[in-house]
Backbone bond lengths (Angstrom), bond angles and torsions (degrees), N, CA, C in turn:
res aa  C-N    CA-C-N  psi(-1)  N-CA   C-N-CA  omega(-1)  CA-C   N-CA-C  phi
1 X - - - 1.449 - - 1.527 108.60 -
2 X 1.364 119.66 126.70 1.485 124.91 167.62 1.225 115.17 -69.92
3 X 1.960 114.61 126.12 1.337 111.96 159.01 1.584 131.71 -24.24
4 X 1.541 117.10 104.20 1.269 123.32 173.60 1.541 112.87 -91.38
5 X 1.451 124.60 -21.18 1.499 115.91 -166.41 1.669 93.19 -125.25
6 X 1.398 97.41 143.45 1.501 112.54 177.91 1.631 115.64 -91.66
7 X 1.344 135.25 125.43 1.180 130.01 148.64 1.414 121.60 -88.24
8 X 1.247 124.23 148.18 1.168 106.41 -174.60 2.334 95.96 -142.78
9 X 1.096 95.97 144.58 1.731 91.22 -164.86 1.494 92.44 -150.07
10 X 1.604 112.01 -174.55 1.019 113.99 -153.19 1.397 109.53 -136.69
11 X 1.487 114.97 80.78 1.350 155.74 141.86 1.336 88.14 36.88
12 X 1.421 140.99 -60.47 1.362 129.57 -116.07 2.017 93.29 -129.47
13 X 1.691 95.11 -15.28 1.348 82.06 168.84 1.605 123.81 -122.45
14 X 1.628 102.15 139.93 1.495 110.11 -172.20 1.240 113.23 -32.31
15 X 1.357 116.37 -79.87 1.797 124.84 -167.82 1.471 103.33 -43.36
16 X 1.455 131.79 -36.80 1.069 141.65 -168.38 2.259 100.91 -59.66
17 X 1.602 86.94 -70.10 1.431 77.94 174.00 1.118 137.51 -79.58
18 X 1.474 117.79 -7.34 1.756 124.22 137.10 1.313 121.21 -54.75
19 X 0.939 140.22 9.53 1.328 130.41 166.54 1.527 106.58 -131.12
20 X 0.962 124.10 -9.56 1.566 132.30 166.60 1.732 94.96 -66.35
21 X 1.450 99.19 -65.15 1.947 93.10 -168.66 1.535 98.25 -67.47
22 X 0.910 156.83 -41.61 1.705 149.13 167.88 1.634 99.80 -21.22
23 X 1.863 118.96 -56.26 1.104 99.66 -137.07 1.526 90.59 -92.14
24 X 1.943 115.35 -39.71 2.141 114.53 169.45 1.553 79.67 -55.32
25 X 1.061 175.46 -120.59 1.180 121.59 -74.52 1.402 116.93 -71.57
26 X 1.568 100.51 -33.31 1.962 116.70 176.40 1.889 119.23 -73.55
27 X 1.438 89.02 3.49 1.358 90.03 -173.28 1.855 98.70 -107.30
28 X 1.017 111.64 84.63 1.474 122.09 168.15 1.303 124.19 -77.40
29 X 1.042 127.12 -6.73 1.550 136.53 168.23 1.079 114.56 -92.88
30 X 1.522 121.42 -0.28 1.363 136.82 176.73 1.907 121.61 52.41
31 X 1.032 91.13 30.05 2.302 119.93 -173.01 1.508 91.00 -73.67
32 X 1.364 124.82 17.35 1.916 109.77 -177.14 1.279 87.14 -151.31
33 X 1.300 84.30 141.06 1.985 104.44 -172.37 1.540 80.85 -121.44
34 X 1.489 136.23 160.81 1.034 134.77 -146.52 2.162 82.04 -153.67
35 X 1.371 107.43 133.74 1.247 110.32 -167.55 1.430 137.57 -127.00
36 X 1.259 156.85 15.31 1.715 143.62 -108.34 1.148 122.25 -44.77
37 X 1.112 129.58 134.45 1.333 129.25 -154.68 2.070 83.74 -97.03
38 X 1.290 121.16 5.70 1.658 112.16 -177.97 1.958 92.41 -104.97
39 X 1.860 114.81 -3.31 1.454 94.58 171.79 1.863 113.60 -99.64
40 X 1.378 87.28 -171.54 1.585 101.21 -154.58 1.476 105.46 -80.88
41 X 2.060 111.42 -7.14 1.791 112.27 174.19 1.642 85.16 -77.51
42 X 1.639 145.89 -40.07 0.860 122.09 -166.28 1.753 130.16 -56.15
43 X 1.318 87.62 -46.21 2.122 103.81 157.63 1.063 96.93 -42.37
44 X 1.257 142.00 -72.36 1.344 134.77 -131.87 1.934 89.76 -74.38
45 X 1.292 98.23 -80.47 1.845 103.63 -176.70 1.535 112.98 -58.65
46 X 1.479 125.70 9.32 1.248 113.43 161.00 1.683 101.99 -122.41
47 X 1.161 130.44 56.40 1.510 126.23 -136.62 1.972 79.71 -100.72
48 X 1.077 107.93 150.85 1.878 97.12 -174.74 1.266 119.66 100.00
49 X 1.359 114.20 -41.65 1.669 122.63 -166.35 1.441 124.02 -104.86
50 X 1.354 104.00 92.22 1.352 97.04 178.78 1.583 159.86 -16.78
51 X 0.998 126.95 -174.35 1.676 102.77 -152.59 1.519 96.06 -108.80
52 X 1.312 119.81 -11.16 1.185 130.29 172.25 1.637 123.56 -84.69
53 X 1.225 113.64 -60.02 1.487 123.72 132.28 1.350 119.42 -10.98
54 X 1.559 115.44 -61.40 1.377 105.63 -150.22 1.683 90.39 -92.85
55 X 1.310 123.37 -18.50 1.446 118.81 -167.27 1.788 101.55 -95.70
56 X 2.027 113.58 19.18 1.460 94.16 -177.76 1.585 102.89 -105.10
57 X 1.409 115.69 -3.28 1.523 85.39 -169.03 2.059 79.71 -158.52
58 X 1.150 101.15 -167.98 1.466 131.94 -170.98 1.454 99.70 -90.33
59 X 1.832 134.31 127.11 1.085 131.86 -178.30 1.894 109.98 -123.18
60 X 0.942 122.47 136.79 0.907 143.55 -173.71 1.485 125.46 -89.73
61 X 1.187 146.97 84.26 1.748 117.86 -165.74 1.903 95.78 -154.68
62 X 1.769 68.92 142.23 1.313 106.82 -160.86 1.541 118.70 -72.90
63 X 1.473 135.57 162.51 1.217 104.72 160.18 1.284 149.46 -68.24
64 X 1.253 95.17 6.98 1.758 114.48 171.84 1.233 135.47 -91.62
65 X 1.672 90.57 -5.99 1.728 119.60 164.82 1.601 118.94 97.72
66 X 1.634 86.05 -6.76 2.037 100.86 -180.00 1.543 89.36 -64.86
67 X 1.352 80.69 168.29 1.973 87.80 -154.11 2.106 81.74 -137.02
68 X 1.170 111.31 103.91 1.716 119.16 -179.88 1.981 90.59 -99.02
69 X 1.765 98.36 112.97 1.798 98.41 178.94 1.524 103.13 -117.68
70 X 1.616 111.64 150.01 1.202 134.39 -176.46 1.778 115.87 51.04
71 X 1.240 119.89 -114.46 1.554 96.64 -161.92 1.765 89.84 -113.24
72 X 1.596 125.25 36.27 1.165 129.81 129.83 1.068 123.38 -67.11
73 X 1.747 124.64 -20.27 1.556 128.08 -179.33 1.591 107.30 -85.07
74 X 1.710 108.28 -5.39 1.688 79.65 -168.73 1.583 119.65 -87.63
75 X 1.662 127.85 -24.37 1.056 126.75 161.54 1.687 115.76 -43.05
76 X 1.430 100.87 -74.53 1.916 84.35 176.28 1.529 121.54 -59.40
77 X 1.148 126.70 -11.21 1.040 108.03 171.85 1.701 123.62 -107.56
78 X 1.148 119.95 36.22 1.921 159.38 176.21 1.195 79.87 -100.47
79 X 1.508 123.74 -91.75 1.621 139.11 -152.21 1.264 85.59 -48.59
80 X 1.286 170.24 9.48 1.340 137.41 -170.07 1.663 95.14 -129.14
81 X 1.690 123.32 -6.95 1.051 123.48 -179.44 1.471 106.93 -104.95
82 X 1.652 124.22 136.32 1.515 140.45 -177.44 1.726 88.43 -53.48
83 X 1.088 114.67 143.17 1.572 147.01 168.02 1.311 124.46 -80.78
């Protein structure tokens, strides 16, 4: 199955990309595309949201373009990992 949901995190901080590999490693169906929130797909899929905003937390977005931010992303993004 091709990555349908975007994470998007913040490149530059540790815990950030420790917890990114926690969650691809559990994602075996491979449903998480993994993103930097410092590249230019992040502008695009966070297009609206400020730079402050977008640099406070971990964003989540769906293929429907809903955008689930900070620890609103962690329930949908559980559901998208095998149990």
């Amino acid at each position: 199955m091709a990555a349908d949901h975007v994470l998007l995190y913040d490149a530059d901080c540790g815990f950030c990309r420790w917890s990114l590999d926690k969650f691809l490693s559990r994602d075996r169906d491979g449903r998480i595309r993994a993103v930097p929130l410092q590249s230019p797909e992040a502008d695009v899929l966070l297009k609206g949201m400020d730079v402050k905003t977008k640099m406070a937390s971990w964003h989540l977005v769906k293929p429907d373009g809903t955008v689930y931010s900070a620890g609103a992303a962690v329930a949908p993004l559980l559901r998208l990992l095998p149990r």
